[in-house]
N, C-alpha and C positions, 0 to 999 in steps of 0.2 A: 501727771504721768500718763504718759500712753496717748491721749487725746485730750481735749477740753470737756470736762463734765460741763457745760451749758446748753440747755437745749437750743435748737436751731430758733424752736417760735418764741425764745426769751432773747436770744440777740436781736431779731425782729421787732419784738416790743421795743426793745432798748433803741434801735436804730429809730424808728420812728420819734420817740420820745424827744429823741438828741435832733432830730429835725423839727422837731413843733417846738422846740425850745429856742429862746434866745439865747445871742452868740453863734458860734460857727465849728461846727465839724469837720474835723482833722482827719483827712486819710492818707497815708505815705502808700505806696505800693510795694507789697512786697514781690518780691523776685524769689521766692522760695520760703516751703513752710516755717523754717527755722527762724526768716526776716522777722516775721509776724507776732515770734517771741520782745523781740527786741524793739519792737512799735511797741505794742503791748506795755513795758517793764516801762519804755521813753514817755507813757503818760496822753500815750494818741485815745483820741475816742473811736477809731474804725480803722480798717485796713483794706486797700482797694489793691483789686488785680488787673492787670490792664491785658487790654489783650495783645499787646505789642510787645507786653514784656513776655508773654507765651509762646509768641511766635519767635520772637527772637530769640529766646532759649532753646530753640527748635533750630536755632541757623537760621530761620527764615523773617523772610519781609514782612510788615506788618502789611499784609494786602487780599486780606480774606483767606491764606492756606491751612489754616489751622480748621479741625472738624469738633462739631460740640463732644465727641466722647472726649476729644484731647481735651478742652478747656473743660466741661465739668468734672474729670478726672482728678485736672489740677485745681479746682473747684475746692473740691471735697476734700484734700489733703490739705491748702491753705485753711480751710474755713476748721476743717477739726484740731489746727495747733492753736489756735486763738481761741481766748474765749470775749474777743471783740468784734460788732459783725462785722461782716464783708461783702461788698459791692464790689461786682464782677463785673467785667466788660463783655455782651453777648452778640458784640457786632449786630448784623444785618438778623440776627436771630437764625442764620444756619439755613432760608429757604424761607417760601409760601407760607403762607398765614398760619399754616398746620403746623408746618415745621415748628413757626416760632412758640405759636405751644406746645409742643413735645420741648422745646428748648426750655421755657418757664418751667415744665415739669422736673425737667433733668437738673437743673440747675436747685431748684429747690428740693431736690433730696441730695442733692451735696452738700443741702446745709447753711447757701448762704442768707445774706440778709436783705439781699436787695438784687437788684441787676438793671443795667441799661441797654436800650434796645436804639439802633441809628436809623436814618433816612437816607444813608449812604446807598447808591447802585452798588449791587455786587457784582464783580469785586470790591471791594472798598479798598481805602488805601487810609494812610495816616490822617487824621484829620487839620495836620497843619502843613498838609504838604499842597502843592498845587495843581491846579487840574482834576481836583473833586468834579463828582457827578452827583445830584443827588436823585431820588425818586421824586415822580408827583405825589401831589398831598393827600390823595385817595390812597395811594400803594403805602405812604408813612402810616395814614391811618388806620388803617387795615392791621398793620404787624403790629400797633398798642393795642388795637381791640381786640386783636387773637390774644397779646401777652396776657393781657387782662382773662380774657375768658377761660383759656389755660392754665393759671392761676388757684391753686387748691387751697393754700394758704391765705386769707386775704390781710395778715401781718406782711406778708412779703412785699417789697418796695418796688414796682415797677414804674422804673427811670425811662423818659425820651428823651434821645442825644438828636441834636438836631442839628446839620454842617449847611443849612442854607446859608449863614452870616457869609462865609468864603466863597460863595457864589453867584449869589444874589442880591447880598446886601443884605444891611442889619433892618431894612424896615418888613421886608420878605420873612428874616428869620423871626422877626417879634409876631407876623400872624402866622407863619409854621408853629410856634409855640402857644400860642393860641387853641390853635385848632387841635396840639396832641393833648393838651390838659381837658378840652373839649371831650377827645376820645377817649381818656380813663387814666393818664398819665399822673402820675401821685409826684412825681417832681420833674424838672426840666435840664438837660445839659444842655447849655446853649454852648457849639464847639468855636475856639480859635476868635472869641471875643477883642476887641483893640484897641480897648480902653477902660478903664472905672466906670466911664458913661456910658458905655454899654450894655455893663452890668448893672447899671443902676437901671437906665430903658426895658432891662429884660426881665430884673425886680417890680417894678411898675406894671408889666403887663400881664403878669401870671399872679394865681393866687395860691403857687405850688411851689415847695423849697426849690433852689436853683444852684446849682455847682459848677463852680469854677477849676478849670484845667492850669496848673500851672507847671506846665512841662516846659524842660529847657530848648531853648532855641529851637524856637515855634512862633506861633504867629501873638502872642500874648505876651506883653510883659509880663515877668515875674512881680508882680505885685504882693505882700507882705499879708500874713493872715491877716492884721487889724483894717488894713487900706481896704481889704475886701469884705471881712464883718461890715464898717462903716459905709459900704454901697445897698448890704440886705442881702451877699451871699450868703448861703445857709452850709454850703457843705464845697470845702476845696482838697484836690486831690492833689497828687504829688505822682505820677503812673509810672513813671522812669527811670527816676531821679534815683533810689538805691541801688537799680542794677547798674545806672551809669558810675554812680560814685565806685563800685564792688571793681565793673570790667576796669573803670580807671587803675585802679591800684593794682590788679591782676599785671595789664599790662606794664606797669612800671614794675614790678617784680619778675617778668618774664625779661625784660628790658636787662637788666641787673644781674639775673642769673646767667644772663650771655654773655654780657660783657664780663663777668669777676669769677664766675664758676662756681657764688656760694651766694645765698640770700642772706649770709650774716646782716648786712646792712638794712633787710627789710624786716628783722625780728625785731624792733621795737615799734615799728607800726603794726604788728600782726596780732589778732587778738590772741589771749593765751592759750593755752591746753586749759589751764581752769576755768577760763571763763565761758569756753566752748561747752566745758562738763556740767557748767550750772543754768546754762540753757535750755540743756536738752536734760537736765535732771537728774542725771547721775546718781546722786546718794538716794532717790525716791526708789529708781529702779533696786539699787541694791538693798535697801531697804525691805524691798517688797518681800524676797522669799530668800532667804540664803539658799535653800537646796535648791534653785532655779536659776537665782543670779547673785554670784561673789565674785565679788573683787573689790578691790581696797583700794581706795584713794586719797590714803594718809601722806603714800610717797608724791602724789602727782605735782609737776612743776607747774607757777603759776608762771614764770619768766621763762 
C-alpha cells in the first residue's frame, strides 16, 4: 500500500547481487509507476526507465529536452511502486562534470538502484538513430569519474553507455569500454551492437557486467533472452517495448471509437475494473482505516 516498504540500499544490494550472479537480468521498461506493478507480479528481476520513454511522454523527441528535475521526479515515483530495483537512463548526466554529480546525487534519493551515464555530445539523440556525435574519451571520462565521486551510496550502480559502436566502429567501442571500466565504471552499455559477436567481443574485453539494448526497430536485432545469456550478457533491457505495445492498442481503440461510436468491441481486450483495483490495492487501502477510507468492492465488475 501507499509505496514499496524496500529500502533503496536493499534494492542495490539486490541489483548487484543479480549482476555477479550467473544467468541474465530481466528489465522491461516501464512507461508508468503502475507498469512497474505488473513487471513485478510477471516474475522480472528489475525495471528500467528509459529516457525516451520520458521524453515521449512529454510529446517530446528523445534528444536531450527533458531536465534532471523531470526525470528524477519520475525517478522517484517509478522506483517507490516497485519493490524491484531500477535502472534509470541519465543521459549525458544533465551537464559538466558537476552537474553529473549533482545528477548521481538526485537520482539516488529517488531511490533507484542503478543509472547509466552516455558519451553522447549533447544534445544526444537516440542511440539507434543516425548521425550520432560522440564526445572524446577525456570528456566520456570525466562524467564517470564525477558519477563516481558524486556517488554517496557506493551500493549504487554506476553504468557507461557508450554509442562509439555507430560511429566509429566496434574496435573503437571495445577500447572506449575499456577505458570507462578503467575510470570507475561498475558495468558497460555498449549501444546499437550488430550481432551475438559483438556482444560476445564486448564480453571478452571488460571484466564488468554488460547490457544488452533490445529495442524494436533499431540497429540490433531482437535477440532472445537465452541467445544473449549464451554470449555473457549479464543484464537486457527492453526501454520501449510497453509504452509501444500501450500507444499501439490506444491507437486502435481511438481508430474504433471513430469509426463505430462505441468501444464495445475493444472491452475484451481491455484490462478489467478488477483487475485495475488489484493493482493498485484496493482492498489494502480500504482495509487500512474505515473512518478514512470506505468503500465496498463486493459489487465491482470484473467484465
Amino acid at each position: 500500500m501507499l509505496s514499496s516498504t524496500v529500502p533503496a540500499a536493499e534494492k542495490r544490494r539486490r541489483f548487484r547481487e543479480l549482476l555477479a550472479a550467473d544467468g541474465i537480468v530481466r528489465m522491461p521498461g516501464a512507461f508508468s509507476p503502475l507498469s512497474t506493478r505488473l513487471i513485478q507480479e510477471k516474475g522480472f528481476e528489475g525495471v528500467y526507465l528509459s529516457g525516451a520513454v520520458m521524453a515521449n511522454e512529454l510529446g517530446l523527441p528523445d534528444i536531450g529536452l527533458t531536465t534532471l528535475t523531470e526525470v528524477a521526479t519520475r525517478a522517484a515515483q517509478v522506483a517507490s511502486a516497485t519493490d524491484l530495483p531500477v535502472l534509470v537512463d541519465a543521459d549525458t548526466g544533465f551537464g559538466e562534470p558537476m552537474n553529473v554529480a549533482r545528477t548521481v546525487q538526485a537520482l539516488e534519493d529517488a531511490g533507484v538502484a542503478g543509472l547509466h551515464i552516455e558519451d553522447q555530445v549533447n544534445p544526444k539523440r537516440c542511440g539507434h538513430l543516425d548521425g550520432k556525435e560522440v564526445v572524446d574519451e577525456r570528456t566520456a571520462l570525466q562524467r564517470i569519474r564525477a558519477a563516481v565521486q558524486g556517488r554517496r551510496d557506493p551500493g549504487l550502480v554506476i553504468m557507461a553507455r557508450t554509442d562509439v559502436r555507430g560511429v566509429e566502429g566496434m574496435a573503437a567501442a571495445v577500447d572506449r569500454a575499456k577505458a570507462l571500466v578503467d575510470a570507475g565504471a561498475d558495468a558497460v552499455f555498449p549501444e546499437a551492437m550488430a550481432s551475438l559477436e559483438e556482444f560476445a567481443a564486448m564480453r571478452a574485453a571488460v571484466d564488468v557486467p554488460i547490457l544488452a539494448n533490445m529495442t524494436e526497430f533499431g540497429k540490433s536485432e531482437l535477440f532472445t533472452v537465452d541467445q544473449l545469456r549464451d554470449v555473457g550478457v549479464d543484464l537486457v533491457i527492453f526501454p520501449v517495448s510497453l509504452l509501444r505495445i500501450a500507444m499501439g492498442a490506444i491507437e486502435r481503440g481511438l481508430d474504433e471509437l471513430a469509426a463505430s461510436g462505441s468501444l464495445q468491441a475493444e472491452v475484451p481486450g481491455m484490462q478489467t475494473r478488477a483487475r485495475l483495483y488489484e493493482l493498485v490495492d484496493y482492498a489494502a487501502y480500504s482495509a487500512f482505516d474505515d473512518g478514512v477510507a470506505s468503500f465496498d468492492l463486493a459489487n465491482n465488475r470484473s467484465a
